[in-house]
PDB file with one MODEL, atoms N, CA, C and O in Angstrom:
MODEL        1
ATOM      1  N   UNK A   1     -17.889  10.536   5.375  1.00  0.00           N
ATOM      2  CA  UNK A   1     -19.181  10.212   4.811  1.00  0.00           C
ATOM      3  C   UNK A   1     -19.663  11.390   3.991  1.00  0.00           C
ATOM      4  O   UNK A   1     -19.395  12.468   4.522  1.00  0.00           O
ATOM      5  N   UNK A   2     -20.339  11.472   2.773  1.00  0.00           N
ATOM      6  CA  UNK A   2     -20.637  12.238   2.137  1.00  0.00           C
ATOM      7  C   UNK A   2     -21.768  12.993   2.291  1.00  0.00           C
ATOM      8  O   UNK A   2     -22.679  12.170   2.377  1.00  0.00           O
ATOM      9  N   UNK A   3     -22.340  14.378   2.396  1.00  0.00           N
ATOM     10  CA  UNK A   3     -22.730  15.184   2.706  1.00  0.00           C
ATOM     11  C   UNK A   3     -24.377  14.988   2.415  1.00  0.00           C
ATOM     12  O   UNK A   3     -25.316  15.126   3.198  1.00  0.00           O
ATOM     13  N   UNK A   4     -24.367  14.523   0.641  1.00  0.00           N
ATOM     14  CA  UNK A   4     -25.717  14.518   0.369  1.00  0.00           C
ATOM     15  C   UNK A   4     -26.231  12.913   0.764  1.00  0.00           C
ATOM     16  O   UNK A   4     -26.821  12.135   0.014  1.00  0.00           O
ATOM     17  N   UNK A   5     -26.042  12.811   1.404  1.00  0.00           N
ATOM     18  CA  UNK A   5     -26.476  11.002   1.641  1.00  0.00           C
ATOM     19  C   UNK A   5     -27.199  11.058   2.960  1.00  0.00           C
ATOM     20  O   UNK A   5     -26.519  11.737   3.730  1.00  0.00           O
ATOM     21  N   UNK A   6     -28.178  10.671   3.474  1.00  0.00           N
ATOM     22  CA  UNK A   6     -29.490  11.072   4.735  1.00  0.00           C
ATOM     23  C   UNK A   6     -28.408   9.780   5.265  1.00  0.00           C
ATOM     24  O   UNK A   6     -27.782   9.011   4.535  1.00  0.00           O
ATOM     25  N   UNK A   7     -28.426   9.839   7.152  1.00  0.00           N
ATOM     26  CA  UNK A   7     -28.294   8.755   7.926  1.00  0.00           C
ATOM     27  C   UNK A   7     -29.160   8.027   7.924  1.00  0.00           C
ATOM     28  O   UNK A   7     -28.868   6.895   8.308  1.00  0.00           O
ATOM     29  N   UNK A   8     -30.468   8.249   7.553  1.00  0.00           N
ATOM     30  CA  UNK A   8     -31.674   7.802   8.044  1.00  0.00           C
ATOM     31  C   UNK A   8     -32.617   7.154   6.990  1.00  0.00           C
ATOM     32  O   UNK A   8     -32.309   7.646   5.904  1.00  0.00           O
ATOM     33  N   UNK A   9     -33.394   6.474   6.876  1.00  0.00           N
ATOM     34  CA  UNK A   9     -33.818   5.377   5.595  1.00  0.00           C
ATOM     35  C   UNK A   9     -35.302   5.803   5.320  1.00  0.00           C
ATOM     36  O   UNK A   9     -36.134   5.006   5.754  1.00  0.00           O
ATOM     37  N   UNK A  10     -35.688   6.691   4.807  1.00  0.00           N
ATOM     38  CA  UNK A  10     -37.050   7.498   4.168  1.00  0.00           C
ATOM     39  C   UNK A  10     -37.458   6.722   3.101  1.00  0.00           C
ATOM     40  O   UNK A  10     -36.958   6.565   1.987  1.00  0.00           O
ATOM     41  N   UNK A  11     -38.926   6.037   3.872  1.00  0.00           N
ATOM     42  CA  UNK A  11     -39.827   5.136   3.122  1.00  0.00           C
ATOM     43  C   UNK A  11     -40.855   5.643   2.532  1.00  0.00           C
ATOM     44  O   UNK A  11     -41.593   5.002   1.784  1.00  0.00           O
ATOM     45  N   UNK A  12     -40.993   6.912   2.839  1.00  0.00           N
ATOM     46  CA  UNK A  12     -42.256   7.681   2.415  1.00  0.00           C
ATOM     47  C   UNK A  12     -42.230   7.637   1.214  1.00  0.00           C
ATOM     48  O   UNK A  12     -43.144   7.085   0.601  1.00  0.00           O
ATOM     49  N   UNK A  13     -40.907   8.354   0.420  1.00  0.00           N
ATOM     50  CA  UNK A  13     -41.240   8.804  -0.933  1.00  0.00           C
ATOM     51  C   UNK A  13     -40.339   8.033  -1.719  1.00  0.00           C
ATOM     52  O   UNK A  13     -39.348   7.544  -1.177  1.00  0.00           O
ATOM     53  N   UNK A  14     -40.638   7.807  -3.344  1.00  0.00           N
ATOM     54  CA  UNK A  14     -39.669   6.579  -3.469  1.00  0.00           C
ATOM     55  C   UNK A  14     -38.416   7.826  -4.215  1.00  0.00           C
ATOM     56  O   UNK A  14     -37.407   7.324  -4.711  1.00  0.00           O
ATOM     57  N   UNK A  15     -38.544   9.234  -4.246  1.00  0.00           N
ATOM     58  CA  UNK A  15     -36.780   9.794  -4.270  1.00  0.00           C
ATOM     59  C   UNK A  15     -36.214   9.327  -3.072  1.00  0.00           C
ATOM     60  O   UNK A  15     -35.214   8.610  -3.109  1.00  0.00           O
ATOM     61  N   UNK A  16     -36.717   9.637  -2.070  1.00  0.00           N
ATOM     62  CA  UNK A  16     -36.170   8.826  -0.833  1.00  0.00           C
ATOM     63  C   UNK A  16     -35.417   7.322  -1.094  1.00  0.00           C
ATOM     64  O   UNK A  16     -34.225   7.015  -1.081  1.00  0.00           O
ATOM     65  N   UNK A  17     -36.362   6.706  -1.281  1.00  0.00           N
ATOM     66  CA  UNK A  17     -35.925   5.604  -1.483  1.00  0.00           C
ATOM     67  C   UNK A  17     -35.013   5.236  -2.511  1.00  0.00           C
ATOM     68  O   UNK A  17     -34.623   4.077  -2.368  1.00  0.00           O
ATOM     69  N   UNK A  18     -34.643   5.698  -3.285  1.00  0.00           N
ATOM     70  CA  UNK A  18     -33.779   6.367  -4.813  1.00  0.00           C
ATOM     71  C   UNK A  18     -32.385   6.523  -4.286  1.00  0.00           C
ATOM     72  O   UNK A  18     -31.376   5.842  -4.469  1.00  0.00           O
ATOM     73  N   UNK A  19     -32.648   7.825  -3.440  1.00  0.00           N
ATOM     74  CA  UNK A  19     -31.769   8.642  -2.958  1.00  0.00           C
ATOM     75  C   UNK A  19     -30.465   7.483  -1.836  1.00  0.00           C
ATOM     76  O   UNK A  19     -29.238   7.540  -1.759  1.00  0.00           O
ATOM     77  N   UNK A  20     -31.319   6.700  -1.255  1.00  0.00           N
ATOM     78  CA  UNK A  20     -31.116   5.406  -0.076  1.00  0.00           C
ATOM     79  C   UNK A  20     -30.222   4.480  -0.704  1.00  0.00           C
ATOM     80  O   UNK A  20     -29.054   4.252  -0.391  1.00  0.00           O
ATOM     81  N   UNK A  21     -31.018   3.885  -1.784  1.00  0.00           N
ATOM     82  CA  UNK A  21     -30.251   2.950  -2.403  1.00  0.00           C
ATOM     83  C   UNK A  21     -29.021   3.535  -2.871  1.00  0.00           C
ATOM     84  O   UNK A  21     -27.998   2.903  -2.610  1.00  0.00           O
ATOM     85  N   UNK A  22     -28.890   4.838  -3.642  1.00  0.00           N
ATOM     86  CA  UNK A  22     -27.543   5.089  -4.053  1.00  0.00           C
ATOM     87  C   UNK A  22     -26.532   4.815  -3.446  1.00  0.00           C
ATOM     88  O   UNK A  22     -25.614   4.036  -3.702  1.00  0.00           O
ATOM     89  N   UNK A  23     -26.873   6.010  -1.971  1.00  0.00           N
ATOM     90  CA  UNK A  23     -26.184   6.008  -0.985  1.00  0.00           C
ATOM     91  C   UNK A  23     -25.645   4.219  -0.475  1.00  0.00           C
ATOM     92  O   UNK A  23     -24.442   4.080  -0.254  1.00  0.00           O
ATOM     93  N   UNK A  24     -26.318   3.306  -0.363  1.00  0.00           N
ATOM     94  CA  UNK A  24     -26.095   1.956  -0.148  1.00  0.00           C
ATOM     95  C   UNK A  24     -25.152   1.521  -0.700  1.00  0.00           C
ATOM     96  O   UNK A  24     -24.125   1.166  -0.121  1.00  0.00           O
ATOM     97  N   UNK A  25     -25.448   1.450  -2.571  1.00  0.00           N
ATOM     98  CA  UNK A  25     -24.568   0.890  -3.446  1.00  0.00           C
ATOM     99  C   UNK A  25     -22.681   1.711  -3.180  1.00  0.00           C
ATOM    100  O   UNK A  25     -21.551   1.223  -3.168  1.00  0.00           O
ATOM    101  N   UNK A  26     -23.225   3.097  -3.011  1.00  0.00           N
ATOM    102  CA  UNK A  26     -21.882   3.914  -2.631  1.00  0.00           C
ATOM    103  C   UNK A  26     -21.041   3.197  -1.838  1.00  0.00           C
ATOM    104  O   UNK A  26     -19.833   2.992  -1.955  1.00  0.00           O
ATOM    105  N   UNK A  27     -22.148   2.695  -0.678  1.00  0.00           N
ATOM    106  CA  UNK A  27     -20.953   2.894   0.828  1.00  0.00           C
ATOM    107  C   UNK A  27     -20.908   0.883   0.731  1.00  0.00           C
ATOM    108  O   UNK A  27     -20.202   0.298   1.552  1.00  0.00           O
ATOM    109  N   UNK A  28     -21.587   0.193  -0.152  1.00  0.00           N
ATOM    110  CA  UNK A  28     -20.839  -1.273  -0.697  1.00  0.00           C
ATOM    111  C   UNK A  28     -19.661  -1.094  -1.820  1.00  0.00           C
ATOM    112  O   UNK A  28     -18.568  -1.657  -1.877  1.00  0.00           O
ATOM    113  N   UNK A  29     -19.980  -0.564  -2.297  1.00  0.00           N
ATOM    114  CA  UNK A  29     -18.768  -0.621  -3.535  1.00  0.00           C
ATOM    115  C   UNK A  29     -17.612  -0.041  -2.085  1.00  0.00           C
ATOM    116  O   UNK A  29     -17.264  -0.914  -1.290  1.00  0.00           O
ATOM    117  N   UNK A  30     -17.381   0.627  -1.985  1.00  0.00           N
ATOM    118  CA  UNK A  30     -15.744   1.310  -0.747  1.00  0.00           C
ATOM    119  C   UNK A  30     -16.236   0.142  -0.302  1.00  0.00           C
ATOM    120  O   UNK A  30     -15.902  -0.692  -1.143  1.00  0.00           O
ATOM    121  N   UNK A  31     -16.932  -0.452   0.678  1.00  0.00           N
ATOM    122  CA  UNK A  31     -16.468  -2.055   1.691  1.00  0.00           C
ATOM    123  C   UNK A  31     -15.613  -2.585   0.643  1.00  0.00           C
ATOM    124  O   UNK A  31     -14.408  -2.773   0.811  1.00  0.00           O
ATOM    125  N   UNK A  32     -16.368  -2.878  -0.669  1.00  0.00           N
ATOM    126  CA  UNK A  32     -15.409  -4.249  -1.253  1.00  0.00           C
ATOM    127  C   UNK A  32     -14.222  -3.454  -1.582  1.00  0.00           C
ATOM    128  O   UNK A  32     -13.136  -3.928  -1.246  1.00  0.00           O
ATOM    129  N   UNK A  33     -14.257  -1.977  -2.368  1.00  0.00           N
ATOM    130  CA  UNK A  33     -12.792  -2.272  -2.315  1.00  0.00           C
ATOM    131  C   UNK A  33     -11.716  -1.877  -1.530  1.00  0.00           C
ATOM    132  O   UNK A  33     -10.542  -1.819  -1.894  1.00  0.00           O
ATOM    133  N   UNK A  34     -12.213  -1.580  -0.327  1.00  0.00           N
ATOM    134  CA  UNK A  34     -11.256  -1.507   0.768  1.00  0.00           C
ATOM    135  C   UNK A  34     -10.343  -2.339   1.181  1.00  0.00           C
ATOM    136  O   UNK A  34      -9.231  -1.926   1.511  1.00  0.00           O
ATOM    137  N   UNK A  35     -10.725  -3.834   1.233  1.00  0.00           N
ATOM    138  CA  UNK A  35      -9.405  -4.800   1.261  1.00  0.00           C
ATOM    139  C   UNK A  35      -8.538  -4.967  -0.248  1.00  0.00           C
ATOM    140  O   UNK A  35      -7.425  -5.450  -0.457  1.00  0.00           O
ATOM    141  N   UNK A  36      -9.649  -4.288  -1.294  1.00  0.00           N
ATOM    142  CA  UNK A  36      -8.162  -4.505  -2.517  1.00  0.00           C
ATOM    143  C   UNK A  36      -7.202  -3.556  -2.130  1.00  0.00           C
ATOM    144  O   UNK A  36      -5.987  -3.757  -2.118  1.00  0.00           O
ATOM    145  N   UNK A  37      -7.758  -2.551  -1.825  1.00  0.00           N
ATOM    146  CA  UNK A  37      -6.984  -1.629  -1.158  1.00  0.00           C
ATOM    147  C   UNK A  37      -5.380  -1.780  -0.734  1.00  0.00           C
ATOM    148  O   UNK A  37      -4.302  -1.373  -1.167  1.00  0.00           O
ATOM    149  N   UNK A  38      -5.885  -2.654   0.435  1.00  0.00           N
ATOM    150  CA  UNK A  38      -5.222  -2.779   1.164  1.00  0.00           C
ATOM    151  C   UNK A  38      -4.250  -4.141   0.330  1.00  0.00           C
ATOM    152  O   UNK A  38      -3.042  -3.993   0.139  1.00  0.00           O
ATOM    153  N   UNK A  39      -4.739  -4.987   0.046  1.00  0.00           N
ATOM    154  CA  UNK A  39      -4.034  -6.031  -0.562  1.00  0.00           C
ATOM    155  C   UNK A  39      -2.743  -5.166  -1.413  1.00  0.00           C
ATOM    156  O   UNK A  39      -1.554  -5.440  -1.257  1.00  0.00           O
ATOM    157  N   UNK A  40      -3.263  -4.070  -2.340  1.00  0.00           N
ATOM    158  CA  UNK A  40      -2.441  -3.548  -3.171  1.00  0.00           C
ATOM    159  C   UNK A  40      -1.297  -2.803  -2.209  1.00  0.00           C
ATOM    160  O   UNK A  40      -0.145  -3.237  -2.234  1.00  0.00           O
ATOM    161  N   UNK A  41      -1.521  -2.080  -1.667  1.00  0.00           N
ATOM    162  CA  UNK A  41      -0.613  -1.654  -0.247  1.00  0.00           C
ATOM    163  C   UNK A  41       0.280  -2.720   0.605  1.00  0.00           C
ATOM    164  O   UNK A  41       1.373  -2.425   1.088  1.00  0.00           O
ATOM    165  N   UNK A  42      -0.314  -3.953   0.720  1.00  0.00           N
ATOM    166  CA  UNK A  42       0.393  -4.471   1.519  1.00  0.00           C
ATOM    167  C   UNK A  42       1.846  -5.228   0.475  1.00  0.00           C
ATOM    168  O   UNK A  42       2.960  -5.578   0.866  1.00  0.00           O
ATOM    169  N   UNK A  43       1.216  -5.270  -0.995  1.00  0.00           N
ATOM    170  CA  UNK A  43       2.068  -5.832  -1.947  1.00  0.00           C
ATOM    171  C   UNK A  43       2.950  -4.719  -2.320  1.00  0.00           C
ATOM    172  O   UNK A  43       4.002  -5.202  -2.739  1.00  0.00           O
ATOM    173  N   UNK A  44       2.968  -3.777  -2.340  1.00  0.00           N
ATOM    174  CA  UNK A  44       4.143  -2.636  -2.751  1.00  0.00           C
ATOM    175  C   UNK A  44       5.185  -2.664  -1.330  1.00  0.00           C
ATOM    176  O   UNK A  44       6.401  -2.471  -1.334  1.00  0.00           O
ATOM    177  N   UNK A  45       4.386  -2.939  -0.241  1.00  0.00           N
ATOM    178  CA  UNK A  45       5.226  -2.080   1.124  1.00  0.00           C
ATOM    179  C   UNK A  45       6.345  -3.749   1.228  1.00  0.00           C
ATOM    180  O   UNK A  45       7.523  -3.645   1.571  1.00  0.00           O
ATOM    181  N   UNK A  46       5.720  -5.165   0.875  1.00  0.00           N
ATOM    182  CA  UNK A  46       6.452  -6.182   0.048  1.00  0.00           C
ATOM    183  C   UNK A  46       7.609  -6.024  -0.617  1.00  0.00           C
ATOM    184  O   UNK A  46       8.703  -6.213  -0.086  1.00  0.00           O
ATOM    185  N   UNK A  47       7.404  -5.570  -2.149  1.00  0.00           N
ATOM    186  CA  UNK A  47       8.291  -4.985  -3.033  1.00  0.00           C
ATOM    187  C   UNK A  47       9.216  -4.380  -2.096  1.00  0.00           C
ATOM    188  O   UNK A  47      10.289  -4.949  -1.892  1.00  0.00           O
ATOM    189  N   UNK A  48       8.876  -3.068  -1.377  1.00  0.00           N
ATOM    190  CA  UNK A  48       9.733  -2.365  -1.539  1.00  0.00           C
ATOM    191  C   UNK A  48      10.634  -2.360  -0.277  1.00  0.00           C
ATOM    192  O   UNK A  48      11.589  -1.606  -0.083  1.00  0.00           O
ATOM    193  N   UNK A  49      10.150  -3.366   0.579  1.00  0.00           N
ATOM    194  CA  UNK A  49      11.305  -4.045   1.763  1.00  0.00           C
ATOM    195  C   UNK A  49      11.889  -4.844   0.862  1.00  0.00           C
ATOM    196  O   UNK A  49      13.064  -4.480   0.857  1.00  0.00           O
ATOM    197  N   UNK A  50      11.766  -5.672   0.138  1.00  0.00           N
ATOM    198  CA  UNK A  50      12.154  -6.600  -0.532  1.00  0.00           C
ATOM    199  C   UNK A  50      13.604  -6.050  -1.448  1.00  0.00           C
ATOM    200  O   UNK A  50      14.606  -6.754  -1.569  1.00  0.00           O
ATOM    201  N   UNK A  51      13.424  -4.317  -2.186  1.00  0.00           N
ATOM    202  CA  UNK A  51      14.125  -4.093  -2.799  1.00  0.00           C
ATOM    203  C   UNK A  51      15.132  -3.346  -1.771  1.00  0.00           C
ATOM    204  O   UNK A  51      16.231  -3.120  -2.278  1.00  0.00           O
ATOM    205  N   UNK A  52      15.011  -3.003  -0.700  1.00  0.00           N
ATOM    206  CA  UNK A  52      15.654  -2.294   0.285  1.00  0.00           C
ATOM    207  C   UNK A  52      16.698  -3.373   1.083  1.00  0.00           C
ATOM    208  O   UNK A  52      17.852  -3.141   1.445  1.00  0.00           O
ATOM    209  N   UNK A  53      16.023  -4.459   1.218  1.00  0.00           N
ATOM    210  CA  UNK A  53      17.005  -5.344   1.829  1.00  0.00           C
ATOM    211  C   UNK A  53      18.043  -5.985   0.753  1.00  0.00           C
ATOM    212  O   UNK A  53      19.104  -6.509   1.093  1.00  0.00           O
ATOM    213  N   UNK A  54      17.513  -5.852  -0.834  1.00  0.00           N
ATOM    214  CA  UNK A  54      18.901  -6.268  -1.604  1.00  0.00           C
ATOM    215  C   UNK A  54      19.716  -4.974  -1.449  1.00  0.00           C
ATOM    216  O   UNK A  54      20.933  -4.944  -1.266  1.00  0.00           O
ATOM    217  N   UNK A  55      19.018  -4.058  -1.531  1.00  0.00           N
ATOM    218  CA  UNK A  55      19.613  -3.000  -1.954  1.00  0.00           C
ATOM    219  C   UNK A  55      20.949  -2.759  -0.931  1.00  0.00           C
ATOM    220  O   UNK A  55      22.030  -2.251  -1.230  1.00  0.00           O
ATOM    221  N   UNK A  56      20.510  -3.289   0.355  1.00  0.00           N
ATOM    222  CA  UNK A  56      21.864  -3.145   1.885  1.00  0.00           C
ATOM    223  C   UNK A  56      22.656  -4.332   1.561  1.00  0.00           C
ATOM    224  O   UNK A  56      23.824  -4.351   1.951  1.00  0.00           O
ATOM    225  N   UNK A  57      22.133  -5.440   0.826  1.00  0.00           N
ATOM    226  CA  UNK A  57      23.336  -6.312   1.103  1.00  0.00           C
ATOM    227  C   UNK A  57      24.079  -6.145  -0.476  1.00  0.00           C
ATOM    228  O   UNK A  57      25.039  -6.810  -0.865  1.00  0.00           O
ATOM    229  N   UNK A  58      23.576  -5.397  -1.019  1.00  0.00           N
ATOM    230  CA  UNK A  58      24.910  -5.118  -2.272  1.00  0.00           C
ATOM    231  C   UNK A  58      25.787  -4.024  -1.614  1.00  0.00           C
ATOM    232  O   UNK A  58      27.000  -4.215  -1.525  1.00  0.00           O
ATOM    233  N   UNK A  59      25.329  -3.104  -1.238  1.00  0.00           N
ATOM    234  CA  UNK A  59      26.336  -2.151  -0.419  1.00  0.00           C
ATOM    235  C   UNK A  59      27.219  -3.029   0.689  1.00  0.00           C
ATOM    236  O   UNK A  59      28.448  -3.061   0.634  1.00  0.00           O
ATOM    237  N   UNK A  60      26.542  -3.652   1.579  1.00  0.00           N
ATOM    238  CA  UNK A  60      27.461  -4.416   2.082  1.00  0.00           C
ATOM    239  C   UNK A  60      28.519  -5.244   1.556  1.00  0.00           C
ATOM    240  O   UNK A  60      29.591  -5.536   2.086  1.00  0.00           O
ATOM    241  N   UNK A  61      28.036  -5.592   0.387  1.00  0.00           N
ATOM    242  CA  UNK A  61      28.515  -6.719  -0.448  1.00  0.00           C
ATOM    243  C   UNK A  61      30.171  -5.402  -0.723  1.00  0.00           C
ATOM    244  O   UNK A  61      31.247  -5.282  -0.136  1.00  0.00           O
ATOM    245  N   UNK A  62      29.723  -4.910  -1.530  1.00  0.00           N
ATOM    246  CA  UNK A  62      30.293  -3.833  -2.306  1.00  0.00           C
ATOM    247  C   UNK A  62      31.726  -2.977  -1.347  1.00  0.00           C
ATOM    248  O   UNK A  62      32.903  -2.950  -1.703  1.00  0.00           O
ATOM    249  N   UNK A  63      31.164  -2.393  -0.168  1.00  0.00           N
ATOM    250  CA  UNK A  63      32.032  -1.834   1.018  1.00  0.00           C
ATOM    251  C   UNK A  63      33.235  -3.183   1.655  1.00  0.00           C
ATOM    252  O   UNK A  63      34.401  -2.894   1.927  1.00  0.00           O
ATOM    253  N   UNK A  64      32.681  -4.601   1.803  1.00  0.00           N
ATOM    254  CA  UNK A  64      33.647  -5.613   2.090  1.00  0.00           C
ATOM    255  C   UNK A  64      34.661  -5.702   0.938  1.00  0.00           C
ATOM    256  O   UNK A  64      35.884  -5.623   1.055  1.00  0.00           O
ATOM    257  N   UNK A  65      33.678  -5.952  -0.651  1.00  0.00           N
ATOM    258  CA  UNK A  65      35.636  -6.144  -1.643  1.00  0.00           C
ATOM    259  C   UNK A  65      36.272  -5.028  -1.402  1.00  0.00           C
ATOM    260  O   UNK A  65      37.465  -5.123  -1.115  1.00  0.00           O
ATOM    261  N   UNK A  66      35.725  -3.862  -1.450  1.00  0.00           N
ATOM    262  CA  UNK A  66      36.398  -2.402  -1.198  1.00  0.00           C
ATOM    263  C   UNK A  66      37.720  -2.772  -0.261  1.00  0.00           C
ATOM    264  O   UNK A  66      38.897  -2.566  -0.554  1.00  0.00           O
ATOM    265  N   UNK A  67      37.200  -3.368   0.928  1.00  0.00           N
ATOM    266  CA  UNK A  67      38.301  -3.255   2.205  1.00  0.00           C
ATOM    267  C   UNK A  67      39.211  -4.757   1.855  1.00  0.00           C
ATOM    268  O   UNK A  67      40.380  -4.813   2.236  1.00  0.00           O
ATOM    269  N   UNK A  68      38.658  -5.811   1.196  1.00  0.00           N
ATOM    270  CA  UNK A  68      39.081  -6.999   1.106  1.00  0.00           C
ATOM    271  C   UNK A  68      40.858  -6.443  -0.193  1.00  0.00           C
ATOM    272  O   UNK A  68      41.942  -7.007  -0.340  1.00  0.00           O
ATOM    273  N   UNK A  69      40.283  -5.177  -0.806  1.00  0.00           N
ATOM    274  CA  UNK A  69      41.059  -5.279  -1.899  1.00  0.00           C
ATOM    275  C   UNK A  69      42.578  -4.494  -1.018  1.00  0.00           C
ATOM    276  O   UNK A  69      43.742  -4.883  -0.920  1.00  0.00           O
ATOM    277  N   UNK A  70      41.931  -3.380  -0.549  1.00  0.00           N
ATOM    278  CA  UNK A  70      42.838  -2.291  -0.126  1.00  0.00           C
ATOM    279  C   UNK A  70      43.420  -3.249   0.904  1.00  0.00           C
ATOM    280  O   UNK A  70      44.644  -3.161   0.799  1.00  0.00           O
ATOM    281  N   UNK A  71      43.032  -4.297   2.039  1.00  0.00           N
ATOM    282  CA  UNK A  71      44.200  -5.369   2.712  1.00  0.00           C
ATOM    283  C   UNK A  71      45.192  -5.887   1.997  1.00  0.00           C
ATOM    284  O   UNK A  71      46.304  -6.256   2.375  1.00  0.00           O
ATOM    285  N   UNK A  72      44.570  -5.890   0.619  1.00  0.00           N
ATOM    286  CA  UNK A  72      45.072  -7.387  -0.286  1.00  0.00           C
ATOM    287  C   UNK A  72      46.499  -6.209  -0.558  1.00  0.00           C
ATOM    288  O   UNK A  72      47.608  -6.735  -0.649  1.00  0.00           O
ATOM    289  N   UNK A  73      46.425  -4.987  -0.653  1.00  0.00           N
ATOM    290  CA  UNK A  73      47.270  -3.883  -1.523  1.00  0.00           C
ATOM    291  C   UNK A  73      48.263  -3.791  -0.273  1.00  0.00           C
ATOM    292  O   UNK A  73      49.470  -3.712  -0.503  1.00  0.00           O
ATOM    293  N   UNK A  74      47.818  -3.798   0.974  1.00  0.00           N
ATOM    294  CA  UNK A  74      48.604  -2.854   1.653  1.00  0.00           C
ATOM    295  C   UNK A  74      49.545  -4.030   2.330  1.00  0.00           C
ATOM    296  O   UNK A  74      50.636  -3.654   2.758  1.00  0.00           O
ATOM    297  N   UNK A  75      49.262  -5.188   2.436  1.00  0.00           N
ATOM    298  CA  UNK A  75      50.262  -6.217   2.643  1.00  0.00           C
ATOM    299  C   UNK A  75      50.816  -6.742   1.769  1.00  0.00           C
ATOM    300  O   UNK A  75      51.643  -7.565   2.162  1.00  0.00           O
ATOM    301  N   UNK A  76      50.720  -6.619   0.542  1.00  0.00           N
ATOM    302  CA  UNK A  76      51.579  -7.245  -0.816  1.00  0.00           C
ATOM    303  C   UNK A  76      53.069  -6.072  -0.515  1.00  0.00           C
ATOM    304  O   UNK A  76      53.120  -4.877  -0.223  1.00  0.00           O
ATOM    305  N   UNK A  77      54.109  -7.101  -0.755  1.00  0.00           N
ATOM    306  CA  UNK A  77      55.454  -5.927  -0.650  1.00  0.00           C
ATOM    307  C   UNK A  77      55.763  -5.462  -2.385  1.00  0.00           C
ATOM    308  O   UNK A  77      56.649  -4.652  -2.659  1.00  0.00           O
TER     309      UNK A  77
ENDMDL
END
């Protein structure tokens, strides 16, 4: 929470009240974009399982012709 912002809601004077509202609009704007936030986070961490799991089955892919070839070599007479 930021330093110059009162916990407390001062009706007396309207800097007070100035000062209040800022602080308000501050700490609404972070609520809303805290779930874009997160939306954007949850869509990369998406992506990037997404590119990790092709990424194992081309290696897999890749390590099987490897061994499929060197059988194919070592039993041919």
């Amino acid at each position: 929470m930021r330093s110059d912002i009162k916990g407390d809601i001062d009706t007396n004077t309207r800097a007070g009240i100035g000062h209040d509202l800022e602080g308000l609009k501050i700490m609404i704007g972070k609520a809303a974009n805290g779930p874009a936030s997160l939306g954007s986070l949850q869509q990369r961490i998406g992506m990037q399982a997404d590119f990790a799991g092709k990424f194992t089955d081309s290696i897999e892919s890749g390590a099987s012709r490897l061994v499929d070839t060197d059988m194919e070599e070592v039993s041919s007479p």
